[in-house]
N, C-alpha and C positions, 0 to 999 in steps of 0.2 A: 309832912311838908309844911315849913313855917308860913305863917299868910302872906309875908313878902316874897316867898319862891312859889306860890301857890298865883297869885298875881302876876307875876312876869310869865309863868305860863299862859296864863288865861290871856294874856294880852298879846301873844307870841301866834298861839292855835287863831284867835282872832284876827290877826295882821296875815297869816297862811289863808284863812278865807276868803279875805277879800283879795289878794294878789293873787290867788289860783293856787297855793300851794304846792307842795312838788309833785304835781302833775307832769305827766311828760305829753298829755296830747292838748289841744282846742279846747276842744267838749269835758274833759276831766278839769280846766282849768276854769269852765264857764259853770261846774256842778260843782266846781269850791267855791266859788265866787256866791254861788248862789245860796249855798248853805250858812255863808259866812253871811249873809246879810240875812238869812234867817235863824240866826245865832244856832247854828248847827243841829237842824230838827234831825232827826233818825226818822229813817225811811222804813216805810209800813214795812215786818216783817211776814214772810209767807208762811211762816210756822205758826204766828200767834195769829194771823187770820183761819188757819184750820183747827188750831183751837178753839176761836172764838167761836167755830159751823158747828162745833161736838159739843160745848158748854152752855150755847144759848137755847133759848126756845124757839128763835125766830124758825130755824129751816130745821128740824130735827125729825122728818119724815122723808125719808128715803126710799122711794119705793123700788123693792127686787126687780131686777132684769130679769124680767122673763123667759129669755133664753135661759140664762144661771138658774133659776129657778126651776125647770123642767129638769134640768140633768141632776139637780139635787130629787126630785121628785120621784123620776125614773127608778133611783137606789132607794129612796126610805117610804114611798107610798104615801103620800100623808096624809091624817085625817081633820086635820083642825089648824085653823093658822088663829096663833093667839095674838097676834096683833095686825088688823086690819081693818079696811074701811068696809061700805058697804062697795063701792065701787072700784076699790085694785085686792077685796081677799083671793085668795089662793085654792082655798077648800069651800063645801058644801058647809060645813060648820064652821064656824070664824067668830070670832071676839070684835067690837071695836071699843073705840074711845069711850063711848055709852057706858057701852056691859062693864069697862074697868076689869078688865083681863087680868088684873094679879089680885082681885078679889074672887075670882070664878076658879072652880075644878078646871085641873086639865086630865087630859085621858089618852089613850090612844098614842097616834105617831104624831107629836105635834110640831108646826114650822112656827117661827115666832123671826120677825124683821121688827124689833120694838123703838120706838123712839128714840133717835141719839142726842138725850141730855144729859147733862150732871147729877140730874134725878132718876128719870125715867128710867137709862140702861141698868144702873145699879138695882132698880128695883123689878125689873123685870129677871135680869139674872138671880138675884137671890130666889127670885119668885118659881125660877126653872130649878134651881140646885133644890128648893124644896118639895119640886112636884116630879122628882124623876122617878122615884118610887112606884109614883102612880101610873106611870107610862111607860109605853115601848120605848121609846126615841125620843127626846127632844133636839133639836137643831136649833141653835139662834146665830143670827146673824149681826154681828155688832162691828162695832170701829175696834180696830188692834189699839189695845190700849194697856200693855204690858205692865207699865207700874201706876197704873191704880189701884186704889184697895179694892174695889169690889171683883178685880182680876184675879187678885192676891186670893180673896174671902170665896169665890166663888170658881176658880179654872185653875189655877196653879200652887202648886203644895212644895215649898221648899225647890227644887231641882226639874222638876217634873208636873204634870199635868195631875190632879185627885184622882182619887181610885173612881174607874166608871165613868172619866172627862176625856173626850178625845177632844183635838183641836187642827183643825187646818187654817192655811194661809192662804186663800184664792189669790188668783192675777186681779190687781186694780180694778173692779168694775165701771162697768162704761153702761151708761143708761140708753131705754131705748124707748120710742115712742109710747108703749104704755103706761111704765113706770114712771118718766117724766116730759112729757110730748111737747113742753117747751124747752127741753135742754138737752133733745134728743141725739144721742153719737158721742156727748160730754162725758167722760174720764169722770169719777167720785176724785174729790181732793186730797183724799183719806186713803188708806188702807184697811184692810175688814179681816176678822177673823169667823172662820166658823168655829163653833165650839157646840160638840155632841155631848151630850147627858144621855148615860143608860141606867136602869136600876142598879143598886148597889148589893151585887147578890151576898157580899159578906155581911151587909147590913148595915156599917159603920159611915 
């Protein structure tokens, strides 16, 4: 577009603003109006706000429903949650921020709900894919986050799940008073996958 038809638009989309543009109701004609005089901001989008919940560090502690949590329990017995506080772990033995849980052994049936950063999940996963050897079962709990690399490097191989990775898709979790007793009955904004590590009996 030459900068003279590049301008007549600009001045076209601008004069649509301020007169309401082809709006056909009130309120549609009163949100062009108003975008027009604030030279057409884009309105927060809901996808790059749940981005932003899984990227930052601000909120990246989520803690398991409890409910969800016992019926995961009920089937794998678990001995160790590798990532938790003193005051919401899961098990008799537990990790928290201190111990720095992807420097420690894991053993056993271990449950892991690790941090959801840009850092963290990546590195607690790789931390799981290299301790499944060692253990019965690991279970982690993370955000479904299908085309990341560390998805890629750590749960999915080409077409299918790695040899010794199972993976489910729970219903939306909804928090509950212990897990978060100020947001308590609140839907996660997210989607979560479970993703199971067993040993790799061919070894590879």
């Amino acid at each position: 577009m030459n900068p003279e038809t590049q301008a007549i638009t600009q001045a076209r989309y601008a004069e649509l603003g301020r007169t309401g543009g082809l709006s056909i109701s009130d309120a549609k004609r009163a949100a062009a109006r108003l975008n027009g005089r604030k030279g057409g901001r884009p309105r927060k989008d809901r996808r790059s706000r749940i981005t932003k919940l899984l990227t930052s560090s601000k909120d990246e502690n989520w803690g398991t429903p409890q409910s969800f949590y016992l019926e995961l329990n009920d089937e794998f017995e678990f001995e160790l949650d590798a990532a938790a506080s003193v005051t919401n772990a899961k098990c008799a033995r537990y990790y928290t921020k201190e111990d720095n849980s992807v420097m420690q052994p894991w053993s056993g049936r271990v449950w892991c709900n690790p941090p959801y950063s840009a850092t963290m999940t990546p590195a607690f996963m790789q931390k799981a894919a290299a301790e499944r050897n060692n253990c019965e079962v690991i279970v982690m709990l993370v955000p479904s986050r299908t085309s990341t690399q560390w998805w890629r490097d750590t749960v999915w191989d080409g077409e299918g799940a790695k040899r010794g990775v199972t993976v489910r898709f729970p219903p939306r979790l909804k928090n509950d008073t212990r897990n978060h007793p100020s947001k308590s009955e609140k839907r996660w904004p997210f989607p979560c996958a479970l993703v199971i590590f067993r040993p790799d009996v061919a070894g590879n």
